[in-house]
C-alpha positions as CSV (number, residue, x, y, z in Angstrom):
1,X,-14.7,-2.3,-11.5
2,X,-15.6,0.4,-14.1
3,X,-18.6,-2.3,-15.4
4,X,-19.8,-3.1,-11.8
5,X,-20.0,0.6,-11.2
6,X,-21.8,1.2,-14.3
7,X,-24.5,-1.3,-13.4
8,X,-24.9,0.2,-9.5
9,X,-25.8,3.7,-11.0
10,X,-27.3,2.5,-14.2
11,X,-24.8,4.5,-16.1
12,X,-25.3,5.0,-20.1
13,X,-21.8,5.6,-20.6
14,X,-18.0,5.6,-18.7
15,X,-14.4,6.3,-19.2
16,X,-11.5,5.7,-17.9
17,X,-8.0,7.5,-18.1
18,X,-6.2,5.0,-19.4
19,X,-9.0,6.0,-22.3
20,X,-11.6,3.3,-21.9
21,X,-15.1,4.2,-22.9
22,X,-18.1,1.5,-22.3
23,X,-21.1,2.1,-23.3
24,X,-24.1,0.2,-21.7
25,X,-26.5,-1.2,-24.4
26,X,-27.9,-4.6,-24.2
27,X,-25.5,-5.8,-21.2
28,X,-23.1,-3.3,-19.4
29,X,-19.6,-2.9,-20.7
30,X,-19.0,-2.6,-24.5
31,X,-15.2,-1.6,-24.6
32,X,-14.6,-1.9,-28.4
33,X,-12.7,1.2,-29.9
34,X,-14.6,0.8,-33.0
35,X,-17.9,0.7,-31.3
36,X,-17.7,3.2,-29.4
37,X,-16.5,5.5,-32.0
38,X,-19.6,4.0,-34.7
39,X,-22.1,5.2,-31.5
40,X,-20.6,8.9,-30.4
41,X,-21.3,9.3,-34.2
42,X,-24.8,8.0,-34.3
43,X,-25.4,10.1,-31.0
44,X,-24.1,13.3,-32.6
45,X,-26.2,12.4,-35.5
46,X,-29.2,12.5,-33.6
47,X,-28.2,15.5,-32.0
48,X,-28.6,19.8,-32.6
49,X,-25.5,20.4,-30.4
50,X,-22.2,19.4,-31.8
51,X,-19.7,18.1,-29.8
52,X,-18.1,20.9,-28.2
53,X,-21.7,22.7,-26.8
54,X,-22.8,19.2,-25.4
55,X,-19.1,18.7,-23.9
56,X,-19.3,22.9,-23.3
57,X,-22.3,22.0,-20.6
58,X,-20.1,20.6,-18.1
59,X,-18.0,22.1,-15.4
60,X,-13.9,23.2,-16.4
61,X,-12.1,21.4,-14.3
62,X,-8.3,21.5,-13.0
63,X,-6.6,17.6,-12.4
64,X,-3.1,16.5,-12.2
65,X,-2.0,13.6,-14.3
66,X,-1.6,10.1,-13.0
67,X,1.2,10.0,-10.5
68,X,3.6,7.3,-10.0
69,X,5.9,7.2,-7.4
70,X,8.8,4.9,-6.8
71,X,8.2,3.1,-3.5
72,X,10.3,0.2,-1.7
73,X,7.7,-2.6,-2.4
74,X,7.5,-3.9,1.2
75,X,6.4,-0.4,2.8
76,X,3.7,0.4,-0.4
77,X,0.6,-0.7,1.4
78,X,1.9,0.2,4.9
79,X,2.0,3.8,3.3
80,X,-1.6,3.9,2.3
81,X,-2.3,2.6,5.4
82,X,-0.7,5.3,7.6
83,X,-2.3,7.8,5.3
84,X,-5.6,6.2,5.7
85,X,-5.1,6.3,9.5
86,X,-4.7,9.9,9.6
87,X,-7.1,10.8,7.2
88,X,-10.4,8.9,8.5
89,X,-12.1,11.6,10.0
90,X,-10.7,14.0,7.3
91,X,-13.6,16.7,6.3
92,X,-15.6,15.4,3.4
93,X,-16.6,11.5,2.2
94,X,-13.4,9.2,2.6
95,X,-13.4,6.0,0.7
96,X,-10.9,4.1,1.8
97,X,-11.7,0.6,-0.5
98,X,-8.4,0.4,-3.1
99,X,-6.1,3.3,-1.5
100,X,-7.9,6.6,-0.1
101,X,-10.0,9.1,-2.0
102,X,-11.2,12.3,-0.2
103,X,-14.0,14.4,-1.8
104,X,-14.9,17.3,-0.6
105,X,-15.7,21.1,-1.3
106,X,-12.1,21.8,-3.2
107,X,-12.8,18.7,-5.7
108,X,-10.9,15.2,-4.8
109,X,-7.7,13.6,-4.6
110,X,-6.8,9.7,-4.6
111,X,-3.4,7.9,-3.2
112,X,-3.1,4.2,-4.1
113,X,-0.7,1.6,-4.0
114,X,0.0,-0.4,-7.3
115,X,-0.9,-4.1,-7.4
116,X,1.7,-5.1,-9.5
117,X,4.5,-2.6,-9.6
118,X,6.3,-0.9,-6.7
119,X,4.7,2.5,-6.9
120,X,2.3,4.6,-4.9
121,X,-0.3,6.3,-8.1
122,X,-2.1,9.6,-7.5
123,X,-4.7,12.1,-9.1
124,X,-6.6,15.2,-7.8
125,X,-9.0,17.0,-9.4
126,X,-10.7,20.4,-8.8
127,X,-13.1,22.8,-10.3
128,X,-10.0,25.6,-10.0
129,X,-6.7,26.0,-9.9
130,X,-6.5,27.4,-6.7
131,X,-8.0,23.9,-5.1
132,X,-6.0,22.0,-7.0
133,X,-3.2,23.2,-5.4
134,X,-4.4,22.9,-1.5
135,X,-5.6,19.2,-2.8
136,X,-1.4,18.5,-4.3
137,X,-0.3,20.3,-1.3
138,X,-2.1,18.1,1.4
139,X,-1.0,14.8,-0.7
140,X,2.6,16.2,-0.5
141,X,2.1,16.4,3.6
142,X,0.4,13.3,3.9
143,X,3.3,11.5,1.4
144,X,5.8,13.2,3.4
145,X,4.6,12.3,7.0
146,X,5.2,8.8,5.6
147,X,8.8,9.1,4.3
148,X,8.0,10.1,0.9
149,X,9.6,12.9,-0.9
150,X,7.6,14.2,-4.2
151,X,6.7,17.8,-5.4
152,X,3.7,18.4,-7.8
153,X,4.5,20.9,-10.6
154,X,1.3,22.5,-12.0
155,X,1.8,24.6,-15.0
């Protein structure tokens, strides 16, 4: 998905958590530790900023880690399902393709269910801490309203 998504907004460069970088040269998705590593280099090369200014221009922001949760496997995508139900209308831009992921003015939160392991994953990220904890808290409800029990702690 990361390589399709690249190609829809034309993207130079992406990442993932699970800490894979593609860069998009002659075709979209170089995913080569190595190469990526031999091109940051050649960037900051060509660069008066080191690292830390050009990283320095972007927003702080507050996220959990990933979350996995022990589900039974039969209810996993029944969960995401009642969550998507009562979040449709939620304020901000839903995307309900792959789990549910609301973005709005606090920053975003995603629930999903695992394809291949009985467990419900989820993230939310926020520009302070403050949001990040209205963003945990209504994932805790929304879990909860479906029979699932779990407490973020955020240091």
């Amino acid at each position: 998905p990361i390589k399709e998504k690249m190609k829809k907004l034309k993207s130079p460069l992406s990442g993932e958590m699970s800490g894979h970088v593609c860069y998009a040269d002659d075709f979209y998705g170089y995913d080569d530790a190595m190469y990526v590593a031999l091109r940051l280099l050649r960037i900051l090369s060509n660069e008066k900023q080191s690292l830390n200014e050009l990283i320095g221009e972007f927003p702080k922001t507050f996220s959990t880690p990933e979350i996995r949760i022990d589900v039974i496997e039969e209810r996993k995508f029944l969960i995401i399902d009642e969550i998507k139900a009562r979040l449709k209308n939620a304020e901000g831009k839903v995307v309900d393709i792959d789990g549910i992921r609301v973005e709005n003015d606090m920053g975003w939160f995603l629930i999903r269910a695992s394809n291949t392991q009985n467990q419900l994953t989820c993230r939310a990220e926020s520009l302070n801490k403050e949001n990040l904890v209205n963003l945990t808290n209504l994932i805790e409800n929304q879990l909860d309203l479906s029979g699932v029990s779990y407490k973020f702690i955020l240091e």
